[in-house]
N, CA and C atoms as an extended XYZ file, in Angstrom:
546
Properties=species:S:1:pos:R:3:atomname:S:1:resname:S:1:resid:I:1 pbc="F F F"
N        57.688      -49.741       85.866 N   UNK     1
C        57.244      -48.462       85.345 CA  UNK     1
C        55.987      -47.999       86.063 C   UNK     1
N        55.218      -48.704       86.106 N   UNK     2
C        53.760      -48.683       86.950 CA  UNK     2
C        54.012      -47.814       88.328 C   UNK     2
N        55.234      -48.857       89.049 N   UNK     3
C        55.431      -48.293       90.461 CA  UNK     3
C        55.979      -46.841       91.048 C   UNK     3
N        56.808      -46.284       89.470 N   UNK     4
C        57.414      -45.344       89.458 CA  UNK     4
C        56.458      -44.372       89.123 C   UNK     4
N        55.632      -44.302       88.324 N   UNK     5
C        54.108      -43.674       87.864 CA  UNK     5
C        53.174      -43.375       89.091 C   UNK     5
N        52.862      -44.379       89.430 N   UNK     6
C        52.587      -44.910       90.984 CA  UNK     6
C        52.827      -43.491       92.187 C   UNK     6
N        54.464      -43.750       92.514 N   UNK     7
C        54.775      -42.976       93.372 CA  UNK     7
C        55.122      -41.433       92.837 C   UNK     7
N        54.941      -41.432       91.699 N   UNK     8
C        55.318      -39.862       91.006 CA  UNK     8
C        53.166      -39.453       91.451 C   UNK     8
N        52.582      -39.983       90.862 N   UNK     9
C        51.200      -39.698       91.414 CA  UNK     9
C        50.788      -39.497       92.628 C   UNK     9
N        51.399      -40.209       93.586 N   UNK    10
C        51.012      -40.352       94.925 CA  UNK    10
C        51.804      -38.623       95.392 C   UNK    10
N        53.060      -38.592       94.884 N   UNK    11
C        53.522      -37.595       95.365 CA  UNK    11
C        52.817      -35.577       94.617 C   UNK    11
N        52.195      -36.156       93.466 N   UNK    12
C        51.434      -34.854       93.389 CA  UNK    12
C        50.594      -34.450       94.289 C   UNK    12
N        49.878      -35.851       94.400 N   UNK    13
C        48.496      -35.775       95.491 CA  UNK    13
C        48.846      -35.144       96.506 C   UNK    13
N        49.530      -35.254       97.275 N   UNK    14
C        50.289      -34.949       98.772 CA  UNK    14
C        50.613      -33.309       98.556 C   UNK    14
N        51.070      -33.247       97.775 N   UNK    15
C        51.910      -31.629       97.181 CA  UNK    15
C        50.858      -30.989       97.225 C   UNK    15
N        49.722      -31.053       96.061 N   UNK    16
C        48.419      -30.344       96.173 CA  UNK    16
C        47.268      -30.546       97.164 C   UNK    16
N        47.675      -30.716       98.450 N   UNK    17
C        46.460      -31.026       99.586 CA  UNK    17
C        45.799      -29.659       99.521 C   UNK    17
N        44.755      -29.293      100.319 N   UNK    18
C        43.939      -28.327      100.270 CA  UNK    18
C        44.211      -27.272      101.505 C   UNK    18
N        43.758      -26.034      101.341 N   UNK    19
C        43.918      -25.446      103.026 CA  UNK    19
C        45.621      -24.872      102.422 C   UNK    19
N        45.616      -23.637      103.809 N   UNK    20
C        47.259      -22.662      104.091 CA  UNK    20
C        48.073      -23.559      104.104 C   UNK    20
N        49.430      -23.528      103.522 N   UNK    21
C        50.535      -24.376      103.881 CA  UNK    21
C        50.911      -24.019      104.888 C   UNK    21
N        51.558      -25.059      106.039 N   UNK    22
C        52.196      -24.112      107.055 CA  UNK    22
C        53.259      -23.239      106.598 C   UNK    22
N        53.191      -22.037      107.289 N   UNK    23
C        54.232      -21.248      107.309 CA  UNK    23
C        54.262      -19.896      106.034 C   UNK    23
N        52.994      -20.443      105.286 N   UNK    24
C        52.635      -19.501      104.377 CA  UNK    24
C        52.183      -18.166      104.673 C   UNK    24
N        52.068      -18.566      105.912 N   UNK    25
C        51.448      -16.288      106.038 CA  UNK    25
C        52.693      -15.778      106.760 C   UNK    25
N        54.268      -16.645      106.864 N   UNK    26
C        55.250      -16.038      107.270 CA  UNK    26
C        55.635      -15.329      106.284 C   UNK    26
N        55.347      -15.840      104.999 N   UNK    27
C        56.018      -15.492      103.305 CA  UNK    27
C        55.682      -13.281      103.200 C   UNK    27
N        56.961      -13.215      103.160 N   UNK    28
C        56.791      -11.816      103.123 CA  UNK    28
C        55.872      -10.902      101.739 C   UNK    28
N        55.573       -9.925      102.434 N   UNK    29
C        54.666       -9.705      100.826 CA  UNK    29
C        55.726       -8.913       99.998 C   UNK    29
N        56.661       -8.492      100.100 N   UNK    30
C        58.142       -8.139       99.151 CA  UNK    30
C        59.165       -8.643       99.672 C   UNK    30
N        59.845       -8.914       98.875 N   UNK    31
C        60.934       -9.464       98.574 CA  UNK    31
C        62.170       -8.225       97.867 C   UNK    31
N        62.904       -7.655       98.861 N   UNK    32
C        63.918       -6.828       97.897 CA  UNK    32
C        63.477       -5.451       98.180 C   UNK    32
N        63.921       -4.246       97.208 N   UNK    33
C        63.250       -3.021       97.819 CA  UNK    33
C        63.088       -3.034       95.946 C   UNK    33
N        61.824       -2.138       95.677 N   UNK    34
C        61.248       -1.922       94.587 CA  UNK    34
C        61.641       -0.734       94.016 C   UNK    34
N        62.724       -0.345       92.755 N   UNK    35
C        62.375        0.614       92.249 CA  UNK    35
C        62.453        0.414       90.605 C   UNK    35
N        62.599        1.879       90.010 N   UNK    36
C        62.435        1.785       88.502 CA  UNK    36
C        63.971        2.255       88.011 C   UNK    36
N        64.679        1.484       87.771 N   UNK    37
C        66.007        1.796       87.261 CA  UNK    37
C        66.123        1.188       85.899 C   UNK    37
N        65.223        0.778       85.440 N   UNK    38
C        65.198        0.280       84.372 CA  UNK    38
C        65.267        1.590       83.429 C   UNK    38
N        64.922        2.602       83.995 N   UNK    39
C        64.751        4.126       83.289 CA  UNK    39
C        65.715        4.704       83.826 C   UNK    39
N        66.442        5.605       82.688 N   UNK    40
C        67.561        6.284       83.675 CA  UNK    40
C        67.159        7.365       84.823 C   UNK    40
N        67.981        7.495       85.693 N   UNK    41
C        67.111        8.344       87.069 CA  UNK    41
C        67.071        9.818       86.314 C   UNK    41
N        65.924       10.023       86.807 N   UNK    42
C        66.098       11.600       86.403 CA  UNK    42
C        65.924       11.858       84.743 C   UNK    42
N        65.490       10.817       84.099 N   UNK    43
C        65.559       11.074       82.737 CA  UNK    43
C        65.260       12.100       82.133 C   UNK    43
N        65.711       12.368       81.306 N   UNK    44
C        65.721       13.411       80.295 CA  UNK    44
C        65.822       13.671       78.821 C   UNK    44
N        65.140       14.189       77.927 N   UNK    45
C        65.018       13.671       76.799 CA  UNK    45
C        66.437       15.164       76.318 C   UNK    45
N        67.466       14.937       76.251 N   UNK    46
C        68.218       15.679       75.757 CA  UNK    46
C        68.334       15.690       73.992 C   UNK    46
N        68.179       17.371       73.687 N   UNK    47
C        68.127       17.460       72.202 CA  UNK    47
C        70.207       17.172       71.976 C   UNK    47
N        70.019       17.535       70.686 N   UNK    48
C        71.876       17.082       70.336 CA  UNK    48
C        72.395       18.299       70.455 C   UNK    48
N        71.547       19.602       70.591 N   UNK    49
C        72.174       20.997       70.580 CA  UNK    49
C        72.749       20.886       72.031 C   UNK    49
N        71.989       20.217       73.122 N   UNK    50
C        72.368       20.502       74.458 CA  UNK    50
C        73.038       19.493       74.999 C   UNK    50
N        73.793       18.396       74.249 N   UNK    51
C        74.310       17.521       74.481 CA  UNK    51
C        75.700       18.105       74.018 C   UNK    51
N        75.809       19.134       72.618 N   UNK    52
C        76.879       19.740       72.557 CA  UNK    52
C        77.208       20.467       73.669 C   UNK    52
N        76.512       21.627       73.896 N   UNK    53
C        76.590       22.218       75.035 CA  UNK    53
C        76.710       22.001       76.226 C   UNK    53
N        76.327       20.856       76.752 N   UNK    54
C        77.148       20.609       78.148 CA  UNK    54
C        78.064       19.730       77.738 C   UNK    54
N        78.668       19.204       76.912 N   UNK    55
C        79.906       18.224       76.654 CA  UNK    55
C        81.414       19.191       75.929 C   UNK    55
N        82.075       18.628       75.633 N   UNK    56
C        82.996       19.310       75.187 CA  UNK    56
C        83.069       19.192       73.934 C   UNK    56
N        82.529       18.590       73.109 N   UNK    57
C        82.553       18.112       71.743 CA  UNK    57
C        81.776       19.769       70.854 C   UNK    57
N        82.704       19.853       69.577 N   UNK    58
C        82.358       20.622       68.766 CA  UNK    58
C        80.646       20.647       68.182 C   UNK    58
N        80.205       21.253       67.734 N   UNK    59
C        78.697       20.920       67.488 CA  UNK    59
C        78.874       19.974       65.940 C   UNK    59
N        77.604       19.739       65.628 N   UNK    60
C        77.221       18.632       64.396 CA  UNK    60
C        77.217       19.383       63.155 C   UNK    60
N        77.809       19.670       62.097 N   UNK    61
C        77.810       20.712       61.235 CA  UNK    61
C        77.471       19.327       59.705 C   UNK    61
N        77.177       18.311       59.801 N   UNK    62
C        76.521       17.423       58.125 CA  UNK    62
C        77.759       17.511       57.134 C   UNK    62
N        78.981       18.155       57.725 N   UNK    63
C        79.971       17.932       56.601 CA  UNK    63
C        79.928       16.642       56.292 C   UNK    63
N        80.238       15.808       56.806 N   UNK    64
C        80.795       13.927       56.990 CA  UNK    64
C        79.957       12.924       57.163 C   UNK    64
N        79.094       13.929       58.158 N   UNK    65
C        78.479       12.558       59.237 CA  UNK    65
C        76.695       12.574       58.856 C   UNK    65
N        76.199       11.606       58.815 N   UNK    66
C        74.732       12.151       57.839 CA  UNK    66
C        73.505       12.267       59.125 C   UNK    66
N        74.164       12.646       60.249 N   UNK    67
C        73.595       12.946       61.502 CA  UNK    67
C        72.518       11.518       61.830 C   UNK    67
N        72.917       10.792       62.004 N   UNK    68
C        72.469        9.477       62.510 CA  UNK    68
C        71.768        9.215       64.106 C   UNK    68
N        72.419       10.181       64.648 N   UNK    69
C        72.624       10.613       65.989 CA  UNK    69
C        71.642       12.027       66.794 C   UNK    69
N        71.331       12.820       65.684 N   UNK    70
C        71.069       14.383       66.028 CA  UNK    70
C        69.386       14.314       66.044 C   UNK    70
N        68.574       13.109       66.061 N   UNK    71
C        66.968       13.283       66.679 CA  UNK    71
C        66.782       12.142       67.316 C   UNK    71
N        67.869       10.624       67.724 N   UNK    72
C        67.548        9.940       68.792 CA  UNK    72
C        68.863        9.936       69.530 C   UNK    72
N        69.079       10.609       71.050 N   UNK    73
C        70.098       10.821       71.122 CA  UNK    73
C        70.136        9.954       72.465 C   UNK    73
N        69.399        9.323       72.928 N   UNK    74
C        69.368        8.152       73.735 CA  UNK    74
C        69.136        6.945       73.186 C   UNK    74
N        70.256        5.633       73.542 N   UNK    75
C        69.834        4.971       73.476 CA  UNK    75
C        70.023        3.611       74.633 C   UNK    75
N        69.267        2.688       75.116 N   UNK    76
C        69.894        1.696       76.378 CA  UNK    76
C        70.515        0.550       75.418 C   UNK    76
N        71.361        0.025       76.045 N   UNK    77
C        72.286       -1.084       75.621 CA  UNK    77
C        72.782       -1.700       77.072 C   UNK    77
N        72.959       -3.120       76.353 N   UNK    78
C        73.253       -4.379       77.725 CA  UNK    78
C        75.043       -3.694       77.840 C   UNK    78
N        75.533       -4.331       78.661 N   UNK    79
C        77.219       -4.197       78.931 CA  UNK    79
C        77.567       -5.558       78.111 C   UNK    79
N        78.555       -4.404       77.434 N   UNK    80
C        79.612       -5.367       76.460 CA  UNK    80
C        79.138       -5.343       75.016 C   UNK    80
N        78.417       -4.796       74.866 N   UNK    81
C        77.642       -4.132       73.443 CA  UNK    81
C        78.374       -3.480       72.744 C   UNK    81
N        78.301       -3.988       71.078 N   UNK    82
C        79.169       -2.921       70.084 CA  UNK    82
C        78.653       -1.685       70.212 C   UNK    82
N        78.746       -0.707       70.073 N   UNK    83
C        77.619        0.819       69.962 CA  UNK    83
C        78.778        1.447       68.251 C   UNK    83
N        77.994        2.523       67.826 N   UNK    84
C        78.378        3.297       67.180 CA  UNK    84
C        77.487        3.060       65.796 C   UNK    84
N        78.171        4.059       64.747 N   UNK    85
C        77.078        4.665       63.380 CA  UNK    85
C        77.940        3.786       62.286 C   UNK    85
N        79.427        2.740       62.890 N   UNK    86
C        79.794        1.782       61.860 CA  UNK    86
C        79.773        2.226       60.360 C   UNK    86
N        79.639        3.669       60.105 N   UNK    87
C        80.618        4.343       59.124 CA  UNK    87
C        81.717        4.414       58.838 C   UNK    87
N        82.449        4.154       57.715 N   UNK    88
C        83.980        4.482       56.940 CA  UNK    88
C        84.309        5.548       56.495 C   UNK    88
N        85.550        6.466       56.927 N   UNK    89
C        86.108        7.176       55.906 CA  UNK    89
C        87.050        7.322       55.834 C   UNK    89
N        87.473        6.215       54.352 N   UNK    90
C        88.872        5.706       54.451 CA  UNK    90
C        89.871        7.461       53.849 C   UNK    90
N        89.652        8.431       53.275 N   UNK    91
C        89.913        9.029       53.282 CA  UNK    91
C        90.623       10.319       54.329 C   UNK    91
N        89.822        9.929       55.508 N   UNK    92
C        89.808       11.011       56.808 CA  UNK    92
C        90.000       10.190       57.718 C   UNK    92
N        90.622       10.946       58.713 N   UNK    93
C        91.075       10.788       60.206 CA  UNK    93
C        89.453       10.875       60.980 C   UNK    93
N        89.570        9.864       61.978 N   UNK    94
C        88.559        9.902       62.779 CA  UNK    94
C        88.970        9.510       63.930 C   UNK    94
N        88.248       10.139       64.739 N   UNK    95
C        88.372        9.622       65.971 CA  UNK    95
C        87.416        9.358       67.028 C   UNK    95
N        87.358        8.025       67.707 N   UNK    96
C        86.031        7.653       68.148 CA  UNK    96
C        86.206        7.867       69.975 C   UNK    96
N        85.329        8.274       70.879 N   UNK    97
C        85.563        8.220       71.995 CA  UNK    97
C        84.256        8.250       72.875 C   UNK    97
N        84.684        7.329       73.757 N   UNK    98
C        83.799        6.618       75.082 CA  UNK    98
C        83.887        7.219       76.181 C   UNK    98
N        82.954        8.022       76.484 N   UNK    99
C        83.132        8.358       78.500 CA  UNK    99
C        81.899        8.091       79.029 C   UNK    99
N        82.695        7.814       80.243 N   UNK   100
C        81.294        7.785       80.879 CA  UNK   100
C        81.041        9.248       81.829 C   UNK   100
N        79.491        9.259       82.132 N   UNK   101
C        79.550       10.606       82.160 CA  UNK   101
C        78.555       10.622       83.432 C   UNK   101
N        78.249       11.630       84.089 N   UNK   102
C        77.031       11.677       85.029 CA  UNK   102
C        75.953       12.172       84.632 C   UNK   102
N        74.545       12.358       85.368 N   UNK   103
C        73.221       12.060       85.131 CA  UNK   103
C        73.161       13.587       84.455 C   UNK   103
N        73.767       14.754       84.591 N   UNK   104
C        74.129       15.896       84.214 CA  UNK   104
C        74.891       15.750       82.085 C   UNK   104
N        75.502       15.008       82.445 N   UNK   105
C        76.216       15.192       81.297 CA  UNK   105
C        77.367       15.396       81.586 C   UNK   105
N        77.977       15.171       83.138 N   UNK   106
C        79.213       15.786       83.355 CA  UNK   106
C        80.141       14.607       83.633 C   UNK   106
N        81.780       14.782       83.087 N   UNK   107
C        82.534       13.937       82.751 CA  UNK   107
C        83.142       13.280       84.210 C   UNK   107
N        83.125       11.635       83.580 N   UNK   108
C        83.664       10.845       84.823 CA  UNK   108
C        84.819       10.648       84.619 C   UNK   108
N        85.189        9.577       83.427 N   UNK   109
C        85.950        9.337       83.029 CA  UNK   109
C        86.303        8.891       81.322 C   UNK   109
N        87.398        9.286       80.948 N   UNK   110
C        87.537        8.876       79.271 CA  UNK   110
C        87.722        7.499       79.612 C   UNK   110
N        86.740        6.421       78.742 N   UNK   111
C        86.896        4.823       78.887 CA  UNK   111
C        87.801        4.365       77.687 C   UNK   111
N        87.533        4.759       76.628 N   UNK   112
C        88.292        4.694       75.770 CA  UNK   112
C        88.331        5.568       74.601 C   UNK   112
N        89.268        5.678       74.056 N   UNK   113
C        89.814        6.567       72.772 CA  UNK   113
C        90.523        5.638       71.300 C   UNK   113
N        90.096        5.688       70.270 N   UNK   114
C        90.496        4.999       69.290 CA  UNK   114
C        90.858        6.493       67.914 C   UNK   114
N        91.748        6.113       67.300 N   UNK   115
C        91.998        7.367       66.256 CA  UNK   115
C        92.435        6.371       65.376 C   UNK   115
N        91.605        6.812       63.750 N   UNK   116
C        91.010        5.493       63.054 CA  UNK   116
C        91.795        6.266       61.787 C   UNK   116
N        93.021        5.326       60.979 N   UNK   117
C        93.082        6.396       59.816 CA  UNK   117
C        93.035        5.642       58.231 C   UNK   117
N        92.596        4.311       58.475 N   UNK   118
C        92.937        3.551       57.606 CA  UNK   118
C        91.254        3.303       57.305 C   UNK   118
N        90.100        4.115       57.139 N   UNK   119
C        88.720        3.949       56.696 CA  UNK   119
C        88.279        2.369       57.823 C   UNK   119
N        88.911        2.478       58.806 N   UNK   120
C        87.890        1.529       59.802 CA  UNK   120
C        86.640        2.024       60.040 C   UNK   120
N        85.427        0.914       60.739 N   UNK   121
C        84.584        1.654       60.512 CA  UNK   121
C        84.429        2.071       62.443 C   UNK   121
N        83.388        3.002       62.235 N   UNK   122
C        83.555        3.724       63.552 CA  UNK   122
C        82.450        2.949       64.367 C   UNK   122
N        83.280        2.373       65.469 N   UNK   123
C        82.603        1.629       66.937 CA  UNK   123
C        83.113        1.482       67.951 C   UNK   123
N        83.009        1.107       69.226 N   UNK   124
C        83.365        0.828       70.154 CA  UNK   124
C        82.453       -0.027       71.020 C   UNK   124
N        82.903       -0.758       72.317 N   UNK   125
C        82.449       -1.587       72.559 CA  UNK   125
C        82.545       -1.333       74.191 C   UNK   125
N        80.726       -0.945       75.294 N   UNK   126
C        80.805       -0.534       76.177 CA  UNK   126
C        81.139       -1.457       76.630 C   UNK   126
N        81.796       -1.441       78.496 N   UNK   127
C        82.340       -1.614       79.216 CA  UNK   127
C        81.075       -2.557       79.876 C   UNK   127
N        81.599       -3.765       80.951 N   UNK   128
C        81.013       -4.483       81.339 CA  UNK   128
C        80.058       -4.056       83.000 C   UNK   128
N        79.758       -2.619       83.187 N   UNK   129
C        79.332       -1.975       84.146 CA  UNK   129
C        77.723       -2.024       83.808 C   UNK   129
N        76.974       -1.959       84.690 N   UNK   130
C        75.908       -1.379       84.597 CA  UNK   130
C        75.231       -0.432       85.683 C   UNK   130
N        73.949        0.489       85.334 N   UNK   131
C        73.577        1.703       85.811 CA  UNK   131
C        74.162        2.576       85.366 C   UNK   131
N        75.281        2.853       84.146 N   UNK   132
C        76.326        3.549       83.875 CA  UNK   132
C        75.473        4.568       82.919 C   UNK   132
N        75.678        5.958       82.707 N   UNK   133
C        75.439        7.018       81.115 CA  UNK   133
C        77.134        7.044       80.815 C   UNK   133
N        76.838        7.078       79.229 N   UNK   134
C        78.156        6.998       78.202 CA  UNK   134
C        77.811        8.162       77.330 C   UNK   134
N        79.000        8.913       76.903 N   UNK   135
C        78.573        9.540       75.754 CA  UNK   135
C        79.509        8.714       74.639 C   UNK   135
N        79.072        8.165       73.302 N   UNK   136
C        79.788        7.874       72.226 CA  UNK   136
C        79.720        8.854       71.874 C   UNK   136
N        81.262        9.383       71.210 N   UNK   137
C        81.340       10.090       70.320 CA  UNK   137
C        82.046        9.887       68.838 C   UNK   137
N        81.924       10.233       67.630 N   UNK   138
C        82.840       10.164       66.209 CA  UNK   138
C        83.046       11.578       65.394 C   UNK   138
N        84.026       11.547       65.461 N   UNK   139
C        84.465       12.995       65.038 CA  UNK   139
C        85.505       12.662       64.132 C   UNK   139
N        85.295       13.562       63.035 N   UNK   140
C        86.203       13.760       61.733 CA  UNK   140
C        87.308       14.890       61.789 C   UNK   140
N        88.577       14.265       61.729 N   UNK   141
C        89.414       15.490       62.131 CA  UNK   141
C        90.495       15.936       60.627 C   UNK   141
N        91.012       17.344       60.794 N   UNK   142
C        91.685       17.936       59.934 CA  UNK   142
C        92.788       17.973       59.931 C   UNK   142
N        93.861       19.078       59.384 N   UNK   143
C        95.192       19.173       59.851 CA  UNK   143
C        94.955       19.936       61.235 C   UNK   143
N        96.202       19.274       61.640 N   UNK   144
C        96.530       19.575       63.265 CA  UNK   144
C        95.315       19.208       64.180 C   UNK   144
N        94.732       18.195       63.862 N   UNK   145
C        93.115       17.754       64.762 CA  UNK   145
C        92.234       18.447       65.154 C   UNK   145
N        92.241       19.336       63.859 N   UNK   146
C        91.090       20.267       64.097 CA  UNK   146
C        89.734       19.804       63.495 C   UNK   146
N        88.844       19.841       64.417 N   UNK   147
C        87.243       19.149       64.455 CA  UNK   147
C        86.330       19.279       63.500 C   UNK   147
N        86.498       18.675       62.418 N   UNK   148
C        85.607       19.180       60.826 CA  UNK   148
C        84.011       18.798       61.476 C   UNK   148
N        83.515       17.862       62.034 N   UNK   149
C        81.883       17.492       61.939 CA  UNK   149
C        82.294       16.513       62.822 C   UNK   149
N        81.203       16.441       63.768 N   UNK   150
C        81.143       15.633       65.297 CA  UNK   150
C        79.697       15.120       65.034 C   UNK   150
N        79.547       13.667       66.179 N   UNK   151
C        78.332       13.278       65.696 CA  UNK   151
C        78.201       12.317       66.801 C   UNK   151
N        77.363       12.800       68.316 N   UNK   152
C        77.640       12.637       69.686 CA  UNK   152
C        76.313       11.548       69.991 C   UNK   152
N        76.204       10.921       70.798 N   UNK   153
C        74.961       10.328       71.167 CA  UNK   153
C        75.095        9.783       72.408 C   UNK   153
N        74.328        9.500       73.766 N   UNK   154
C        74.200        8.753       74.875 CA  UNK   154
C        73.613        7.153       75.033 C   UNK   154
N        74.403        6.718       75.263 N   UNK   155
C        74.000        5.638       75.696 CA  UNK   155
C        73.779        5.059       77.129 C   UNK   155
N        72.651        4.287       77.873 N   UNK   156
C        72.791        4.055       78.967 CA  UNK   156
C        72.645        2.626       79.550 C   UNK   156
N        73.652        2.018       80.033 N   UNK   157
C        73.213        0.596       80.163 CA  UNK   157
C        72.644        0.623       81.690 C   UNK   157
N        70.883        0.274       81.791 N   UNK   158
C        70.541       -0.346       82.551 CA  UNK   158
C        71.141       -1.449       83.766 C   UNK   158
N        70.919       -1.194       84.955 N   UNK   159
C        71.284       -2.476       85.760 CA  UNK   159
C        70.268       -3.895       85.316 C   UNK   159
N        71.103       -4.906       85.711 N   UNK   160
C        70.422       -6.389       85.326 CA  UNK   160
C        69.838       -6.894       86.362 C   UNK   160
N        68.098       -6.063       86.153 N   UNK   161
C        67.696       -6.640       87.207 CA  UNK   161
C        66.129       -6.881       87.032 C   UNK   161
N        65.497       -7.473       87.510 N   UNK   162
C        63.742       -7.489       87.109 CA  UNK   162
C        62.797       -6.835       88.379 C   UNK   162
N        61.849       -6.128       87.764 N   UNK   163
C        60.807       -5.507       88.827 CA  UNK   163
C        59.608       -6.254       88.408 C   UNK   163
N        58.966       -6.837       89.457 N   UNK   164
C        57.812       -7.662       89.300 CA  UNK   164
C        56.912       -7.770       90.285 C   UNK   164
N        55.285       -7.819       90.233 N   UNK   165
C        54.845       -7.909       91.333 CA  UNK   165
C        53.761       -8.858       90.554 C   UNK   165
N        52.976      -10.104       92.054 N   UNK   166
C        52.061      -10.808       92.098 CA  UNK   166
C        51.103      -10.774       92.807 C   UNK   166
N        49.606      -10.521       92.542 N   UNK   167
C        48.927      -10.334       92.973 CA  UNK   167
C        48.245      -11.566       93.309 C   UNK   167
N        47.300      -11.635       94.536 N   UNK   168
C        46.420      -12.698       94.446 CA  UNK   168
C        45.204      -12.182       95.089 C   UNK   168
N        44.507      -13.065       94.755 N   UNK   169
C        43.143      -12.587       95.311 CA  UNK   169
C        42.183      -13.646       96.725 C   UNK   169
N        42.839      -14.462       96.976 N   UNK   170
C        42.715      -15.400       97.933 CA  UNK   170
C        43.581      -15.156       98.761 C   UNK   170
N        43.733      -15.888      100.173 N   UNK   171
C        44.697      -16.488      101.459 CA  UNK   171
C        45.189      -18.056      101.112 C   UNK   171
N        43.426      -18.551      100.410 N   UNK   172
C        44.422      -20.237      100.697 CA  UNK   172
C        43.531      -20.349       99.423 C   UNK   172
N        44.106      -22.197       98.711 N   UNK   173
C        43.651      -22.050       97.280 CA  UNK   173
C        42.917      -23.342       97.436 C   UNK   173
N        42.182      -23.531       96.609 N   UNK   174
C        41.992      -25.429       97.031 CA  UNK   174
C        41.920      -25.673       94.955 C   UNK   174
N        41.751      -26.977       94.991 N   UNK   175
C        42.092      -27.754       93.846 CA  UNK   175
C        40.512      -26.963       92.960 C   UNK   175
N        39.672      -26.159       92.942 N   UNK   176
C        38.559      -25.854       92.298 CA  UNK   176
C        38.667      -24.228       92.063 C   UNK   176
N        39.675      -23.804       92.510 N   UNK   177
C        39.666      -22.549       92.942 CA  UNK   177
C        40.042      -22.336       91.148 C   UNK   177
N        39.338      -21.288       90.389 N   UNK   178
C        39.851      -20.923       89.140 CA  UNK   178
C        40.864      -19.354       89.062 C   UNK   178
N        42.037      -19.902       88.034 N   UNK   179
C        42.962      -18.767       87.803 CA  UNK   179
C        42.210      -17.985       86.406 C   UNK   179
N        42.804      -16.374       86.798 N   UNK   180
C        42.691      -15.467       85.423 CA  UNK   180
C        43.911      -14.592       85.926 C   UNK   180
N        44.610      -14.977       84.707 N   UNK   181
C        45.322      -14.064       84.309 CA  UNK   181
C        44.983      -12.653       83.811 C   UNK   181
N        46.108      -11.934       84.002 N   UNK   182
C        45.766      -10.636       83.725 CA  UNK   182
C        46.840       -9.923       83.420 C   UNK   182
């Protein structure tokens, strides 16, 4: 045990010698190209009036839906996330739908469509993409699928990625040299 202690010690010593490592001022000062996508590009704080308006969805009229949606109408989510307002109305036809959409609001593609008549509750579950905007939508429908109260919201899943930077305030460090964090 001694000897193994021994050579685990001997080998810190060696690791922490003093002075530039070689090859340390080859070490690039970035790594990668730096940006902020953690925010959607171009963000925009869209109200729910203008989310009707550039989408195709009927506007929000409080018949059904207790507007859950109509003062935070962004929200980010990972890929593969339940989304939705997970309301019932076992009484009414609903119908729930997923697109994804561009930085505009303008349609890419329908991802999915569900039409709910047995009081399921209303969700869906985004797609395993990221950098993507979604609009969820839940809408309460009538005879002949006519649009009683809609209740729209964006979602945007972020890419999986980290932005980070390290600063230092030295070239070379020696065993006395003191750290502060910051």
């Amino acid at each position: 045990m001694k000897n193994i202690l021994g050579l685990l010690l001997l080998s810190v010593m060696i690791g922490c010698s003093e002075g530039p490592t070689a090859g340390s001022s080859s070490i690039p000062h970035q790594i990668g190209e730096p940006n902020d996508q953690s925010q959607l590009p171009d963000y925009r704080d869209w109200t729910a009036e203008e989310i009707y308006e550039q989408t195709e969805y009927e506007a929000f009229t409080g018949e059904f839906f207790k507007g859950l949606f109509t003062h935070n109408t962004l929200f980010m989510k990972k890929p593969g996330e339940n989304v939705g307002s997970y309301e019932a109305f076992p009484d009414q036809t609903a119908r729930v739908q997923l697109v994804e959409r561009t930085e505009d609001l303008g349609k890419v593609e329908l991802v999915e469509e569900k039409v709910l008549e047995n009081g399921e509750k209303l969700s869906g579950e985004l797609p395993e993409k990221t950098g993507v905007l979604y609009t969820y939508s839940q809408e309460i429908l009538g005879d002949g699928e006519q649009v009683l109260d809609t209740d729209v919201v964006i979602y945007y899943v972020p890419k999986e990625e980290m932005n980070a930077r390290m600063y230092v305030d030295h070239s070379s460090f020696s065993k006395n040299t003191h750290w502060k964090c910051m």
